[in-house]
N, C-alpha and C positions, 0 to 999 in steps of 0.2 A: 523409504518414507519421503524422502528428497532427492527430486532425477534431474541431475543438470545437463543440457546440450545448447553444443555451440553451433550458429549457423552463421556466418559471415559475421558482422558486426551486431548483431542480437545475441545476448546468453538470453536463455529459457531457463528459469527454475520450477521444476511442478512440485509443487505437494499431492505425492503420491501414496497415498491410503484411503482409495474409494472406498473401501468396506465399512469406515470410519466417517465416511464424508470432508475426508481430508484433516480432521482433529488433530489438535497436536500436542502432543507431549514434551516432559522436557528435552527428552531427547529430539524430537523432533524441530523443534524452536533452536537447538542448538545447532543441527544442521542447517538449518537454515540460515543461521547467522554465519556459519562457517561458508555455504555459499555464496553467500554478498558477500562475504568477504573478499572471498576468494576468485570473484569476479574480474574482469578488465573489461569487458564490452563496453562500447559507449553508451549502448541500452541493455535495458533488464527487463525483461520481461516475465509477471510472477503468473500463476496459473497453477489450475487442482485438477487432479485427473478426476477421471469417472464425473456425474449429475451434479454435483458441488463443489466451488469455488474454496471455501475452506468454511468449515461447523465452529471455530474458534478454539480454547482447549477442550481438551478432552476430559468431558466430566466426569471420567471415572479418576483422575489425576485427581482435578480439582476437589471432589470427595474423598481423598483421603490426605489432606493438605493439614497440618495445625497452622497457626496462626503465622508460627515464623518459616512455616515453609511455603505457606501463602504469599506471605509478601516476596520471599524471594524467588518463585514463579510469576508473580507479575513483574518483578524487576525483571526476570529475564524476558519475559515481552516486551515490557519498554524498551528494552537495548534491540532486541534484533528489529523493533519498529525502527527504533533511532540507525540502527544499522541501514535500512534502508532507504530511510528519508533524508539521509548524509551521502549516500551512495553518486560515487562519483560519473555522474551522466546520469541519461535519464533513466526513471521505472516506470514503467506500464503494468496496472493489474488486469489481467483478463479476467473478468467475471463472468463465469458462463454457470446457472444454477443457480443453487443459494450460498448466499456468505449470511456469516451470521456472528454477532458477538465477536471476538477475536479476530473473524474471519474480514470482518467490515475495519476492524482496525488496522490491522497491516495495510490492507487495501486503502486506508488513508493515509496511511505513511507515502502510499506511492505518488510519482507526479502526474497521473494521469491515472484515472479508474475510466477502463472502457468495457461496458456489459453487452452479454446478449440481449435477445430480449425476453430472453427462458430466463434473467437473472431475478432472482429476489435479496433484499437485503433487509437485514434487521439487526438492533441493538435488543436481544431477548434476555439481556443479564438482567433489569427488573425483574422481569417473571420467576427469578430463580433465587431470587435475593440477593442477587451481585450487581453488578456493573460493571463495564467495561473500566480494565485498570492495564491496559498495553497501551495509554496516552491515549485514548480515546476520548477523555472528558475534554481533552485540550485541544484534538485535532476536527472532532466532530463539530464542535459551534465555528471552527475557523475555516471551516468550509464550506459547513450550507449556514451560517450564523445562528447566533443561539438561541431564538424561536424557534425553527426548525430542529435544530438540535433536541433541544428539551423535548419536544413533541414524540422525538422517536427515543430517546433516551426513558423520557418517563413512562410511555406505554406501552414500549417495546412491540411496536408493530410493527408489520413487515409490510415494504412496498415493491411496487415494482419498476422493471426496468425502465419504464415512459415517467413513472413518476419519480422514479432517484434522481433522473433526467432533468425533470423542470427545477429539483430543489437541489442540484447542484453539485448532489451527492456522486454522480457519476460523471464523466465530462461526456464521452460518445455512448453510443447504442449501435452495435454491426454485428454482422451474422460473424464476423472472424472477427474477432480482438486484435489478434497478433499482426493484423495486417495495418492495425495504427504505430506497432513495435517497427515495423520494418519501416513505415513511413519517416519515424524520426529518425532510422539509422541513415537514411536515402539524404541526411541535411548535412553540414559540416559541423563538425562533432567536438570543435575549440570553443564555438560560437553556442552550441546547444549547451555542453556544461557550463558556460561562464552565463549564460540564460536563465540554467536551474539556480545557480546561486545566487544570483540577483534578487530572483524573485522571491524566493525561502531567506532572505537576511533581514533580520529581523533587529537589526540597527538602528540608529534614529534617521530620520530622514536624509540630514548631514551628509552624516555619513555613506548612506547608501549611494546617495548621488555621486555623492567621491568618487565612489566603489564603479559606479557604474562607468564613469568619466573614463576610470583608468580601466576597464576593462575595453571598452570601446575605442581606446588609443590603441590598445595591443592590438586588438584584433585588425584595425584598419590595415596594415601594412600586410596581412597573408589572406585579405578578403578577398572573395571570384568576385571581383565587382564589372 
């Protein structure tokens, strides 16, 4: 269900069950958080084998959920989202296909969503009487803001990859994704992570400057300048 390989400074994680469209279950959520964990590369790169990116969970789970096993299925989405968007270096989602519901959520956890242009995305948990609860309500308006948000949250349409594009929801569009993974492994990797958490701190201004000050004194003295 989850295939990891290493190639130089890039891990690769796939969500590997095309048959499913990559859906995932709890066990499958849990491997996945065991491989971020489990990770060291300075990048990550997430990615769904077969036509789809990842179908979000898997409805035949989420149809037999009660109430308190509900919420602690979502919790375990919010953690392996949080597992990723903590994840030390960067993440890359390759979106090739459709994401959808869940599938769009992880892939916001990541630092970068790079689609094809075969990608579709959509928040479809209205149509279904859900909503996204893997941190989705809080990461989707903080990326494309919350007009846009609400518009795909409330109507659960799908767009595509030119238009994820203009609305922020994706950052590139390439025939390879992964070739944005190895661009960031190609940078110095002290300077890339102290970059990721710069910019994800969510401190008061103050403080981040601080933050930044002293990150940027470390780094001067082992800079290729």
């Amino acid at each position: 269900m989850i295939r990891t390989t290493s190639d130089g400074d890039v891990c690769e994680i796939r969500l590997d069950r095309p048959e499913q469209r990559n859906a995932l279950t709890r066990a499958g959520l849990t491997a996945l958080e065991t491989a971020v964990e489990d990770a060291t590369a300075p990048v990550l790169y997430l990615s769904g084998a077969g036509p789809a990116f990842c179908a979000g969970a898997d409805l035949d789970v989420v149809r037999s959920l009660d109430a308190k096993e509900a919420d602690a299925f979502a919790a375990l989405g919010q953690r392996v989202a949080r597992t990723l968007a903590t994840y030390d270096g960067a993440v890359v989602a390759g979106i090739d296909g459709a994401a959808r519901g869940g599938g769009v959520e992880l892939a916001l956890a990541c630092d970068l969503r790079v689609a094809t242009p075969d990608a579709t995305l959509a928040e479809t948990g209205v149509k279904l009487g859900l909503f996204g609860a893997w941190g989705g309500t809080a990461r989707l308006p903080a990326v494309v803001g919350q007009g846009e948000a609400l518009d795909l949250a409330l109507s659960g349409r799908t767009v595509d990859a030119e238009t994820a594009l203009r609305m922020g929801l994706v950052s590139r569009v390439t025939d390879d994704p992964r070739e944005v993974a190895d661009e960031l492994a190609s940078v110095d990797h002290a300077a890339l992570k102290r970059v990721k958490t710069l910019v994800r701190d969510d401190a008061p201004m103050a403080t981040t400057e601080q933050r930044e000050r002293e990150a940027f004194a470390d780094l001067v003295g082992d800079a290729d300048l």
